[in-house]
C-alpha positions as CSV (number, residue, x, y, z in Angstrom):
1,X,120.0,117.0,193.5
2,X,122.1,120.3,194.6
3,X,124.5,119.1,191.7
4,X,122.4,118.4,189.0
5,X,120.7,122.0,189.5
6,X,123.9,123.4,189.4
7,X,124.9,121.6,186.4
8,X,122.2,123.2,184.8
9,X,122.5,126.6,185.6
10,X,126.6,126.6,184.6
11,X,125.0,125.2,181.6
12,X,122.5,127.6,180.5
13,X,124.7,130.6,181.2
14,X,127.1,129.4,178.8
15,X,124.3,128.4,175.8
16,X,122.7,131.8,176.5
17,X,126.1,134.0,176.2
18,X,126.7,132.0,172.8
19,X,123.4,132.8,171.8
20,X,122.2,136.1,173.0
21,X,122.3,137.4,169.5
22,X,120.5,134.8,167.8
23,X,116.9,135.3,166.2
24,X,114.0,133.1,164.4
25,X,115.3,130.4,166.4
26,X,114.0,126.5,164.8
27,X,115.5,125.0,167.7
28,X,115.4,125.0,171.2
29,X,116.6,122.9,174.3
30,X,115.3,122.4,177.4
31,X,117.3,121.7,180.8
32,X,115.0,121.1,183.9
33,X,115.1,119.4,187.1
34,X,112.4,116.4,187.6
35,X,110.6,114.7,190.6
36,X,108.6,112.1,189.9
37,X,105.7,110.5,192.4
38,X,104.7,106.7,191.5
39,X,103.2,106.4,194.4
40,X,100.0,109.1,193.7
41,X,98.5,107.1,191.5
42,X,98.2,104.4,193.5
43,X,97.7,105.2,197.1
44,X,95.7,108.6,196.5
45,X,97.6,110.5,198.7
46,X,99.6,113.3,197.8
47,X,102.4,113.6,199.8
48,X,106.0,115.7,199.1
49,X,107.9,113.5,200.6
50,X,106.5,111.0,198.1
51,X,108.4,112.6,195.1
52,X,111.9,111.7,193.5
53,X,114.2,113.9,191.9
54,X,115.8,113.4,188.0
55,X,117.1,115.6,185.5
56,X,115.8,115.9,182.2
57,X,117.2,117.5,179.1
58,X,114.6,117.9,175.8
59,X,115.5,118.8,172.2
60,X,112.4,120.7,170.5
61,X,111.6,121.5,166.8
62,X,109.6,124.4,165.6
63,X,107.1,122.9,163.2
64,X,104.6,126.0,162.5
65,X,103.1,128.7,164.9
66,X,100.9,126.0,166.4
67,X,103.0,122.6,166.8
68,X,106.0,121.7,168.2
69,X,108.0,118.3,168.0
70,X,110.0,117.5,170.9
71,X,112.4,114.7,172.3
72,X,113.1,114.6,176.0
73,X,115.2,112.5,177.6
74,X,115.1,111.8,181.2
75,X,116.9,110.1,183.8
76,X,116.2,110.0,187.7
77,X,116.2,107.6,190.9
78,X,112.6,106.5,191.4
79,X,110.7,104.7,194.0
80,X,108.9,101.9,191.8
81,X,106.1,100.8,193.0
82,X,106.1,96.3,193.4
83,X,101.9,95.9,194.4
84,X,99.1,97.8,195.2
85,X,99.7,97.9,199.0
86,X,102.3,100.3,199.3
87,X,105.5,98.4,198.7
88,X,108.3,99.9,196.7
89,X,111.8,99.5,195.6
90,X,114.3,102.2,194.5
91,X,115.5,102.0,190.8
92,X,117.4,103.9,188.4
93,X,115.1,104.8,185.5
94,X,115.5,106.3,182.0
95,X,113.0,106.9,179.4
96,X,113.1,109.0,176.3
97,X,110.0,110.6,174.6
98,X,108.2,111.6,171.3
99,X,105.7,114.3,171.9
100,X,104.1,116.8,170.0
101,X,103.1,120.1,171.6
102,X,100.6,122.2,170.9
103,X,101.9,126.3,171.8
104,X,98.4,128.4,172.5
105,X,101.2,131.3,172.2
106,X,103.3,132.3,169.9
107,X,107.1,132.0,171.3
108,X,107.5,135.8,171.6
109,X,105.1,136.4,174.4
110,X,105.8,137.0,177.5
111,X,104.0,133.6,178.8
112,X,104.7,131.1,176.3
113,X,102.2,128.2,177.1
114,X,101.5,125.0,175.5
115,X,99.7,121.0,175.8
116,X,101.4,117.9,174.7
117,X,101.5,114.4,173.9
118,X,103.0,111.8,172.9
119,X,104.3,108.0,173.3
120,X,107.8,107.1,175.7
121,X,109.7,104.3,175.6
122,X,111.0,103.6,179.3
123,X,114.2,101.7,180.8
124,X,113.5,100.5,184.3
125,X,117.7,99.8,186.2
126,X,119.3,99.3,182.4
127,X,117.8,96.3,182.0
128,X,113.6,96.2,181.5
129,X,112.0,98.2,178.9
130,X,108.5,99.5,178.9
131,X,106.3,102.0,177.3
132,X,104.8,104.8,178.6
133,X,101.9,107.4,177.1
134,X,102.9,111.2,178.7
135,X,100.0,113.7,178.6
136,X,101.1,117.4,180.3
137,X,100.8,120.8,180.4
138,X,104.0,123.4,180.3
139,X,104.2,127.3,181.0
140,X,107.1,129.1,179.9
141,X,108.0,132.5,181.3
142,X,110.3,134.5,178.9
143,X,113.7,136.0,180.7
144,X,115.3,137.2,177.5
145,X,115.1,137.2,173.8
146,X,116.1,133.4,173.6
147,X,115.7,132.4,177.3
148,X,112.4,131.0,179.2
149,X,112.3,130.0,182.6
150,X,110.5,126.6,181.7
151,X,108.0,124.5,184.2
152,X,106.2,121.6,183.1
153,X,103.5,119.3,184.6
154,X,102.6,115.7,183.3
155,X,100.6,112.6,184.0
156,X,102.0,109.2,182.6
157,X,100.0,105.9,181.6
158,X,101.9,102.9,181.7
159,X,101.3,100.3,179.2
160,X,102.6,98.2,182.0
161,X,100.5,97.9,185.6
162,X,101.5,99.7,188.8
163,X,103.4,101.9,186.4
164,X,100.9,105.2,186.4
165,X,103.0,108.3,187.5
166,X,102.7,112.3,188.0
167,X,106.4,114.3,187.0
168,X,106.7,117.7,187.7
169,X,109.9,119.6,186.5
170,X,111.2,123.4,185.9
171,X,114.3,124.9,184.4
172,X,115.0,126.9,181.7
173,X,114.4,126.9,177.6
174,X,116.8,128.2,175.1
175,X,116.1,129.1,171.9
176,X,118.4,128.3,169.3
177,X,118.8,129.6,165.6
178,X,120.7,131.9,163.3
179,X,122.8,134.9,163.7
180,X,120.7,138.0,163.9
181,X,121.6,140.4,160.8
182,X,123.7,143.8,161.7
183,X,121.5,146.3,162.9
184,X,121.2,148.7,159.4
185,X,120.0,145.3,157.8
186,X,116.9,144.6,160.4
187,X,114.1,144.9,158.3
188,X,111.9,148.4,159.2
189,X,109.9,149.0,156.4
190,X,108.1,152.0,157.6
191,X,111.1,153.7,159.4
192,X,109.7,154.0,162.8
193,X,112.5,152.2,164.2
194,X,110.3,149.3,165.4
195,X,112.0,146.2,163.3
196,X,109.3,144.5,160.8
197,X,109.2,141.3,163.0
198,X,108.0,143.5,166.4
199,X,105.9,145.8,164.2
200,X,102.3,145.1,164.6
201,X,101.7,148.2,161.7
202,X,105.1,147.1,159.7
203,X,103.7,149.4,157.0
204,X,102.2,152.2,158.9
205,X,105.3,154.4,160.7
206,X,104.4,154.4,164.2
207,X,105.8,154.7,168.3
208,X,107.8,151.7,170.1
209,X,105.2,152.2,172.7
210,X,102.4,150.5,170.4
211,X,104.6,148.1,169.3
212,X,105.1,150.1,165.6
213,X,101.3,151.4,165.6
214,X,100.3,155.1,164.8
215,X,98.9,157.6,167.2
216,X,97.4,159.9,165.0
217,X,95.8,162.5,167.5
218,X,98.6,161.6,170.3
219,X,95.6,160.8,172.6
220,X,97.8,158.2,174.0
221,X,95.5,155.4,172.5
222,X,96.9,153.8,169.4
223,X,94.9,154.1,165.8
224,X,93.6,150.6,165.9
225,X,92.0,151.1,169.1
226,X,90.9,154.4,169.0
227,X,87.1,155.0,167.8
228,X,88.0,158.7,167.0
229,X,91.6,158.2,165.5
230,X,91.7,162.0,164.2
231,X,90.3,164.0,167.3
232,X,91.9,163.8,170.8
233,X,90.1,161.8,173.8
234,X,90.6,160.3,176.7
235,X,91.6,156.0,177.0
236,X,88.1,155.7,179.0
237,X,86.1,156.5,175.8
238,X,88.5,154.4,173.5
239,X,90.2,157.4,172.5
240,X,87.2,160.2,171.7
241,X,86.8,163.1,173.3
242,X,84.3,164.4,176.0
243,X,84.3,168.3,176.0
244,X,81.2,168.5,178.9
245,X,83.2,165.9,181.3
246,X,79.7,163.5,181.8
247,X,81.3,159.7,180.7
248,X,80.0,159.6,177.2
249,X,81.8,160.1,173.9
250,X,80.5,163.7,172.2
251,X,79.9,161.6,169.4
252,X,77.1,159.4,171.6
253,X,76.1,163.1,173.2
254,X,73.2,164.8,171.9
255,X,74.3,167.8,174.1
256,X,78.0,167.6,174.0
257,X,78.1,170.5,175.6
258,X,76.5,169.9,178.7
259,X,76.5,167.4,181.5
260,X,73.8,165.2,181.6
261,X,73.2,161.2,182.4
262,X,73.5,158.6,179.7
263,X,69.9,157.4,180.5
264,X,68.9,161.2,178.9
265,X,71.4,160.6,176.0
266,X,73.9,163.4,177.9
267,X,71.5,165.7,178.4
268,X,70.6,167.1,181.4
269,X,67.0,167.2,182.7
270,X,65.0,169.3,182.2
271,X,61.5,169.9,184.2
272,X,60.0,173.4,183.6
273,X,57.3,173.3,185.9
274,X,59.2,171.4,188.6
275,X,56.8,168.3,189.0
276,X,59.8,165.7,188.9
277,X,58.9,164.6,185.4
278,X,61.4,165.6,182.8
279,X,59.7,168.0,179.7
280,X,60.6,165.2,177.6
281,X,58.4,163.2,179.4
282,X,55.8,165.5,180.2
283,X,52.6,165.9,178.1
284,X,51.7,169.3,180.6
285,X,55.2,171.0,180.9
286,X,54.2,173.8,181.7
287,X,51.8,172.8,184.4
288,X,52.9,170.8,187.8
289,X,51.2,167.4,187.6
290,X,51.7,163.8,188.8
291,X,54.4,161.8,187.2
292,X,51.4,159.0,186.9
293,X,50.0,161.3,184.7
294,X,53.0,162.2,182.6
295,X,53.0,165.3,184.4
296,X,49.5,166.9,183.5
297,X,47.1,167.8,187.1
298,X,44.6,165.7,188.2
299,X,42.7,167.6,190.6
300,X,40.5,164.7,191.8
301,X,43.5,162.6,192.3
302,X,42.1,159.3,190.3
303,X,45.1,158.8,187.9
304,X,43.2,160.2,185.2
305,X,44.8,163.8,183.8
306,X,42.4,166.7,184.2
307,X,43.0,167.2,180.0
308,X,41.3,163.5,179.5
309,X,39.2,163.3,182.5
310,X,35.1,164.2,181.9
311,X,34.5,164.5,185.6
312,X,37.5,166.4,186.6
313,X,36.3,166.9,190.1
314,X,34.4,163.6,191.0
315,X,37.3,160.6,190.6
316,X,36.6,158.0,188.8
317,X,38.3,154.7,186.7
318,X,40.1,155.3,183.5
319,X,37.9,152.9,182.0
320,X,35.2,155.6,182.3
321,X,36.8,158.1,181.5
322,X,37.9,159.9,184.8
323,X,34.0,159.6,186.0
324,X,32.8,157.6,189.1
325,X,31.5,154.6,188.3
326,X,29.2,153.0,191.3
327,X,28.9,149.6,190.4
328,X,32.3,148.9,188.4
329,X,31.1,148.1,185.1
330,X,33.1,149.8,183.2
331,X,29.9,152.8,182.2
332,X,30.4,156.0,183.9
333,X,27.4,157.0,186.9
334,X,26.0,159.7,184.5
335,X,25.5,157.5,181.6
336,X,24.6,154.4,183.5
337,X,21.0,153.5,184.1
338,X,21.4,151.7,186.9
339,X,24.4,153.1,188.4
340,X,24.4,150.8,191.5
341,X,23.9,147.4,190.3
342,X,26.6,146.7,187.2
343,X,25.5,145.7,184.0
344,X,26.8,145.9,180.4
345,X,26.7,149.0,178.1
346,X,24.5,147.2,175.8
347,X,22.0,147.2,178.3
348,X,22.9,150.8,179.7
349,X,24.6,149.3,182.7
350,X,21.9,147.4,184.1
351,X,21.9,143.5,184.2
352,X,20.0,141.8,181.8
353,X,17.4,139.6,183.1
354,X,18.7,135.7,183.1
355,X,16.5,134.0,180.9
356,X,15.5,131.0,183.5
357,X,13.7,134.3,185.7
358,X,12.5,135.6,181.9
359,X,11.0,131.8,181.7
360,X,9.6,131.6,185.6
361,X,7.2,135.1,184.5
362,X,6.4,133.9,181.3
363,X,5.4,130.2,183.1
364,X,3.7,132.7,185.6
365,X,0.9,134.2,183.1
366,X,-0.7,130.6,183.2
367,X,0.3,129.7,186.8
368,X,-1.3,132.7,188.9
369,X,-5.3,131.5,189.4
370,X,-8.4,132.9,190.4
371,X,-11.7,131.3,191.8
372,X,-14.1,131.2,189.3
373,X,-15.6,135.0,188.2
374,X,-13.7,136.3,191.3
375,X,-10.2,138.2,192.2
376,X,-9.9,135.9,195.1
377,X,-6.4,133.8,194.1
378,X,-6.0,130.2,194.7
379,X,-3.4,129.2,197.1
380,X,-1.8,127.7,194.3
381,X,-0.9,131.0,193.0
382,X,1.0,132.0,196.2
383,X,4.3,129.5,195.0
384,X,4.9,131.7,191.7
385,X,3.7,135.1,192.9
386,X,6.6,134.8,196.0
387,X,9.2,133.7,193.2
388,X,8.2,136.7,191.1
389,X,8.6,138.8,194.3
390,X,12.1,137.1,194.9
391,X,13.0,138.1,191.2
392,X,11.8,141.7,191.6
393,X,14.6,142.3,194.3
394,X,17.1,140.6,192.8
395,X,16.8,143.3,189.9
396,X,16.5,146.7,192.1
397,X,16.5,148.6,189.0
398,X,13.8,147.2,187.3
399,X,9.8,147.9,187.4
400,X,7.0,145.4,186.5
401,X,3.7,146.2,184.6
402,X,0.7,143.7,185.7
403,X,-1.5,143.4,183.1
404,X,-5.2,141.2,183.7
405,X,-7.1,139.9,180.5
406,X,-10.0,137.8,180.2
407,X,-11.4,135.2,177.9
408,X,-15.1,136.8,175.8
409,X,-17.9,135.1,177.8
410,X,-19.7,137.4,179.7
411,X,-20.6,141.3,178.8
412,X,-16.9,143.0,177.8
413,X,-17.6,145.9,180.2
414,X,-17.8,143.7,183.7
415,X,-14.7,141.5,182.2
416,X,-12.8,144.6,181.5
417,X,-13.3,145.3,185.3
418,X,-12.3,141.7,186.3
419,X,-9.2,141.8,184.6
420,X,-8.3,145.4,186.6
421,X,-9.2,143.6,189.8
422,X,-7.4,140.6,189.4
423,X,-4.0,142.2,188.3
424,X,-4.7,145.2,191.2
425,X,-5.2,141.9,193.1
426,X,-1.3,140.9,192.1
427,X,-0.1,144.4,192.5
428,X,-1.3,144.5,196.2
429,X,0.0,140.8,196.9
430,X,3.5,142.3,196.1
431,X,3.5,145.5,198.1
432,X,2.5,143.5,201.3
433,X,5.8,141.4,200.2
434,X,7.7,144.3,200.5
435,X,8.0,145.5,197.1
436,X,7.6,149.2,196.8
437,X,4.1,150.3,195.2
438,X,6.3,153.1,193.0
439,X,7.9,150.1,191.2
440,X,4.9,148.4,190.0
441,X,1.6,149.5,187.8
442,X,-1.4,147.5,187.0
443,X,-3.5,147.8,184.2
444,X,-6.4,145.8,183.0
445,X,-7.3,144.8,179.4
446,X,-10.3,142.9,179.6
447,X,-10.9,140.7,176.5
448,X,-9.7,143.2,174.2
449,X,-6.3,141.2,173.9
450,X,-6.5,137.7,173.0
451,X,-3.8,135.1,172.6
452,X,-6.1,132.5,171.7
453,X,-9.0,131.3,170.1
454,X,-11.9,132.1,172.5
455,X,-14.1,129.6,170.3
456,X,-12.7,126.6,172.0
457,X,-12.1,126.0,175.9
458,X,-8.6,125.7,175.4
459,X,-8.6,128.9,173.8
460,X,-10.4,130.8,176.4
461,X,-8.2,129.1,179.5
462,X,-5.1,130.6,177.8
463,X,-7.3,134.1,177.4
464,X,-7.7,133.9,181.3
465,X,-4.5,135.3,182.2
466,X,-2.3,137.9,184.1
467,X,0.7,139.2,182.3
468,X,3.5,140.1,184.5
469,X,6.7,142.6,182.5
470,X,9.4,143.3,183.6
471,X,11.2,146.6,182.1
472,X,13.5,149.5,182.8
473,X,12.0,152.8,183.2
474,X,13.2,155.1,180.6
């Protein structure tokens, strides 16, 4: 192994004195030691010891910027593998290749890397042949112009079996190719000095430092790159200048000339009445206020600036305007009717009486019974009067009107004080419930209001009645 490596360094020196003045090079050829591992493949095990050493030498045609065609010929002293349980014998083996490479660089980078594959025909001690399909990966380090130090890596599927194997090699690559022109003949055509096939601006006159590119401002970032090619800057702004030092571009800076954070656009901040919300942001800057706020007061501390807030001093919910608001329904305590139970605006904050209650009052005008010609009530009567009761509380803010009528039998002036009695009768039976007497009225009508025809019994039964109606006071 010592030998061949030292074969191919004598070697290279020689090819790269011939050809250190050679350019657009066609031609290249490769020289790299080989070790070879059969056994990987098979056995799973990756071992050094397991590896075999060759030499390889590889002829290479430049196709285009993207594809290669190369030929590599190998020779080396393997350990072949004879069955799947580890047995091997050594052999002499020689294969040569047909690949095509694939260069994700061009040649004149620095790393010079590339993919290839191809088909390889393979000669097992001089006497079997076999074929073989090499897939790999190579990375080529440039030395000099025309020199590379070359390192490859490849898997190889044999057509035949137990014939799978991993070869790693490295070495050098030499360009090969015409003589290069004197030096008053390199092509420049815009005079900087940076030869046409170096110059990334070949028409623009330019520095060696930016491979050939312009400077214009001298800013030390080349045109192409620089957003502000004719002023000065700095290579942390891409070239543009930043006369207040704050990290953003003057021409990004609405206040160029002084500091200020990019989340204010480069200005600094400004708070006049030193509430900790920026003027900008401040509907009240001239008065300290709460940032929740935009920085207006709020003396009664409910979120709701003293400028939009009708009860400036009580707190209250936005949703009513800054005033308190008792029960939560969204209508202020001044404008709410019932301020303590909630209800919607279209009934001035108060509930609205469900209609199965509505229906239980209306059921009890022809439920609640007297005795006959008296204000004594039937113990029938007791079952609604308690469930009107019941509904009374559950609507604190309402009152109830009890209103007695009669049917037309009899003299009008004694039913008119029958009527009175029975629905002061009702008003009392409520009060000893516990409803308070300020809540409720009665009334009587007599037979002045009829609902039916008092011609017919029928009629007369529904005239018999006590009204009971619920209402808000105004």
């Amino acid at each position: 192994m010592k030998q061949i490596l030292t074969t191919l360094l004598v070697a290279v020196f020689f090819v790269q004195l011939a050809l250190a003045q050679y350019d657009g090079a066609k031609n290249a050829i490769g020289l790299r030691a080989t070790f070879i591992n059969y056994q990987y493949p098979i056995t799973n095990n990756w071992r050094n010891d397991q590896f075999t050493g060759g030499a390889e030498i590889e002829y290479i045609r430049h196709l285009n910027n993207a594809l290669n065609l190369a030929f590599p010929l190998k020779l080396a002293k393997v350990e072949l593998p004879t069955d799947e349980i580890g047995s091997f014998n050594d052999a002499a083996v020689f294969s040569l290749d047909a690949l095509l490479q694939l260069k994700l660089f061009k040649e004149s980078r620095f790393i010079y890397p590339l993919l290839y594959g191809g088909i390889g025909a393979v000669n097992e001690e001089f006497e079997e042949f076999n074929f073989a399909a090499p897939v790999g990966v190579g990375l080529n380090f440039r030395l000099t112009r025309h020199a590379y130090l070359s390192t490859k890596a490849e898997y190889r599927f044999g057509f035949k079996d137990l014939r799978d194997n991993i070869q790693i090699g490295g070495g050098l690559l030499i360009l090969l190719g015409e003589g290069e022109p004197p030096v008053a003949q390199i092509p420049d055509t815009d005079g900087d000095g940076v030869p046409d096939a170096q110059d990334l601006c070949p028409t623009i006159a330019g520095l060696a430092a930016f491979n050939g590119c312009p400077d214009s401002d001298k800013d030390g970032v080349p045109d192409g790159e620089d957003e502000c090619p004719d002023v000065p800057g700095i290579l942390a702004l891409k070239g543009c200048p930043d006369k207040d030092g704050d990290g953003i571009a003057d021409k990004n800076d609405q206040c160029p000339n002084e500091a200020g954070p990019a989340s204010n656009n480069g200005c600094p901040i400004r708070d006049t009445d030193k509430d900790g919300v920026p003027d900008d942001q401040d509907d009240c800057p001239n008065e300290p206020g709460r940032s929740i706020t935009r920085g207006c007061p709020d003396r009664d501390g409910d979120g709701v600036a003293d400028k939009d807030d009708r009860c400036p001093d009580k707190p209250g919910p936005a949703s009513a305007s800054g005033c308190p608001d008792s029960d939560g329904d969204g209508l202020a305590d001044h404008m709410d009717r019932c301020p303590n139970s909630a209800g919607p605006a279209s009934n001035n904050g108060c509930p609205e009486v469900k209609i199965e209650d509505k229906e239980r009052l209306t059921f009890a005008m022809k439920a609640v019974q007297f005795e006959t010609g008296k204000t004594t009530l039937l113990k029938s009567s007791f079952a609604i009067l308690n469930e009107i009761v019941e509904i009374l509380k559950r609507y604190p803010d309402y009152r109830m009107r009890i209103n007695g009528h009669t049917d037309s039998i009899g003299e009008a002036a004694p039913n008119q004080i029958l009527s009175e009695r029975r629905a002061k009768t009702c008003y009392d039976y409520m009060i000893a419930k516990g409803i308070p007497a300020d809540r409720l009225s009665y009334q009587g009508f007599g037979e002045t209001k009829p609902i039916a025809n008092n011609k017919y019994k029928p009629g007369r039964d529904q005239n018999r009645r006590v009204e009971f109606e619920i209402y808000l006071p105004e």
